[in-house]
Residue, then its C-alpha position, 0 to 999 in steps of 0.5 A: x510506539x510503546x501503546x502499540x506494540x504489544x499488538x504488533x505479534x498479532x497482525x497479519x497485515x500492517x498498512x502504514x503511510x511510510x510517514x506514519x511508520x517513520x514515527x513509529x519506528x524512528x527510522x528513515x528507509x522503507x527497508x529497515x522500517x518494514x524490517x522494524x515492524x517484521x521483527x516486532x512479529x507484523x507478518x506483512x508489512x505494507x508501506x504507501x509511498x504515494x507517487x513512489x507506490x510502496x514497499x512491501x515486506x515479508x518474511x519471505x520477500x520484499x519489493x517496492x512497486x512503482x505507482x502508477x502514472x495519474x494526474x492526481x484532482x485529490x488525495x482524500x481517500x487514497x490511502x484507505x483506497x490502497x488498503x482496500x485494494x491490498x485487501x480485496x488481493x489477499x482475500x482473492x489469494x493473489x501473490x503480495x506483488x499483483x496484490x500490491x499492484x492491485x493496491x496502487x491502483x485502487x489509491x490512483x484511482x481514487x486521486x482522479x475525481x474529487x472526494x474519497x470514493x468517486x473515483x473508485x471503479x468495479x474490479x473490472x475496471x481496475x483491472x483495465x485501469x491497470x493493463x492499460x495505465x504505464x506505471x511511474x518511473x522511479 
């Protein structure tokens, strides 16, 4: 954790793995590990939880938002999907919470076909994808 951070304080944005964050932080749970890197200066941290979606925390809020419900082919890929999704939502100046929607959908679409980017679709249709896909029970 000590080479990383002094970077910390300048990121507006920081998309762990929850495991990845886990090592960094030291600590177990969503909350305290996002509280963690809020505290260190991150502005919004987003944790990926897989197939238990993630947890996103701001100074202002925090959330967990389910996955959505896929029979995953391959997990290659999906993280940086989940990243490029949470992205795409910020540029468009969404909320974090349909920007983290729009985040787990791009990741679960990315596990349906084989390599890292077969299964990533045009915004429109993720946005199908999302209206009509249930999301996982937690």
């Amino acid at each position: 954790m000590t080479a990383l951070e002094p970077a910390l304080e300048h990121l507006d944005y920081f998309l762990p793995s929850v495991e990845e964050a886990r090592m960094l932080s030291e600590l177990n749970e969503p909350v305290d590990i996002a509280q963690f890197f809020l505290a260190r200066g991150v502005g919004v941290v987003a944790l990926k939880m897989g197939e238990d979606g993630c947890y996103v925390a701001s100074r202002a809020e925090a959330f967990c938002v389910p996955a959505f419900a896929v029979s995953a082919m391959d997990a290659t890929g999906a993280g940086d999907a989940f990243a490029a999704g949470f992205l795409a939502g910020v540029v468009k100046g969404w909320s974090l919470r349909e920007t983290a929607r729009l985040a787990n959908a791009v990741g679960a679409l990315c596990t349906l076909a084989m390599g890292t980017t077969a299964g990533i679709r045009s915004m429109e249709a993720t946005l199908e994808f999302m209206a009509a896909t249930p999301l996982r029970e937690v």
